[in-house]
N, C-alpha and C positions, 0 to 999 in steps of 0.2 A: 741234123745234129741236135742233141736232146740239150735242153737248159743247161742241166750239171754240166754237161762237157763247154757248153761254151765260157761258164762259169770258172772254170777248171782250167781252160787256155787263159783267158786275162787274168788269171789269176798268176800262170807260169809267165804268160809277154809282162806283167807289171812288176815280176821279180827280178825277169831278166835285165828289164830297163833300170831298177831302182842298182841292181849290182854294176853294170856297166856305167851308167853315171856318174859311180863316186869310183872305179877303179884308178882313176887318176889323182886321187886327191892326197896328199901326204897323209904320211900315220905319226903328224907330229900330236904331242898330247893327248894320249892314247888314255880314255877314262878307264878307273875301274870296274869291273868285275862289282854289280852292284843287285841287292835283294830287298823288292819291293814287297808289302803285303798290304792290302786294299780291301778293307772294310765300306759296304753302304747300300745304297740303291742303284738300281740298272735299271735302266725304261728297255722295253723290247718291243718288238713285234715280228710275232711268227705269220709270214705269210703264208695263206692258204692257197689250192687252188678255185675255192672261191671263199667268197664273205662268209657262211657261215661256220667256215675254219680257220678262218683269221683271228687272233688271237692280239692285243696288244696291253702295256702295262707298264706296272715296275714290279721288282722284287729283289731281295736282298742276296749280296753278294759277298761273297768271302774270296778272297786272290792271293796267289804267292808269288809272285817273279820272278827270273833272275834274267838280266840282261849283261849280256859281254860285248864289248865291243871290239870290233875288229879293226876297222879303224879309226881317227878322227871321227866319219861322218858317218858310221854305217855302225849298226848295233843289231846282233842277232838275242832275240827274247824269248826264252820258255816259258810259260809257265800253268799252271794248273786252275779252273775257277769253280766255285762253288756256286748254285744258283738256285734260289727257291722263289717260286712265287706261285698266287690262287689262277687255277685255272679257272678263263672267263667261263665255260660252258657247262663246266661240273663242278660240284660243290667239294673239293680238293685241293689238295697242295702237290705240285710236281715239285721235283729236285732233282738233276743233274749237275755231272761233273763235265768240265770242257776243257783236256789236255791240249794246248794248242802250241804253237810256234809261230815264231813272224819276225819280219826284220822293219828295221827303224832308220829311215833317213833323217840323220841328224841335221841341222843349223847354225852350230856352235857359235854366240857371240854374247860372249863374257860371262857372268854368272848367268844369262839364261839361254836354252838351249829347246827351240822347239824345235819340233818334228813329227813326222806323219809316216803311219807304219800302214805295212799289209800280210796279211797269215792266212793261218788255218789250221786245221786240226778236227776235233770231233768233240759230238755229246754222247756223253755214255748217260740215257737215264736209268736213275735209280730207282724209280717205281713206276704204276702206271704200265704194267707188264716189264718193262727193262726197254732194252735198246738202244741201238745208235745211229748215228748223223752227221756226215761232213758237214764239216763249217767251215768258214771262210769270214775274216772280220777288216777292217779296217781304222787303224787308228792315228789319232791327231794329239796334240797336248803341247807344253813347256815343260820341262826340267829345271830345277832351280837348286843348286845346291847352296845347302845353309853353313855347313862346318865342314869337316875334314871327314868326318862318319855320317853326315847326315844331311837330308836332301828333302825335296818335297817335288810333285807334279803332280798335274790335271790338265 
């Protein structure tokens, strides 16, 4: 079995577990329907199949979200990212777009609410000839909402 596809199963058994896990959970206090957009830096690193393809860094990020949640503790999230930074091996700038999906097991307790997500989706780059690349990402943070419209997380 090739990497991808193993990549590709834990990726399907960690969804199936994340969704079975909260199916028993009440859908008491069911959050809104909420649209994040995330300005900054992203550290990366592209792994190669060896060291002189390895690629690591930061580079600047543009994001738009939207998360729905379905229930209490389960949050499904679209959204789109923007990504620029200097490639280490040539004297350039790559940019790619990374439509992606994933879902968020919530922790609800009081105004804060962490949780830790798993997706995927794809790079479409925009230069550097074109092309694209499954991804697969996984993420962690707090939620904290401030007022009735407005929130913050990291």
């Amino acid at each position: 079995m090739t990497a991808r596809g193993v990549c590709w199963r834990t990726l399907l058994c960690a969804l199936a577990w994340t969704l079975l896990s909260v199916a028993s959970l009440s859908a008491q206090e069911v959050r809104r329907v909420t649209v994040d957009v995330a300005v900054g830096a992203s550290v990366y690193d592209f792994g190669g199949a060896d060291e002189e393809s390895r690629e690591s860094g930061a580079g600047f990020v543009l994001a738009s979200r939207v998360s729905i949640p379905l229930v209490r503790a389960l949050i499904v999230e679209a959204g789109v990212t923007y990504f620029q930074h200097e490639r280490s091996f040539a004297a350039q700038t790559s940019r790619s777009l990374f439509p992606e999906l994933g879902v968020q097991l919530v922790f609800p307790s009081g105004p804060w609410w962490p949780y830790v997500g798993i997706g995927g989706g794809w790079q479409q780059i925009l230069d550097t000839g074109g092309g694209t690349n499954g991804t697969v990402h996984g993420s962690a943070g707090v939620r904290r909402r401030l007022s009735r419209h407005w929130g913050v997380r990291g």
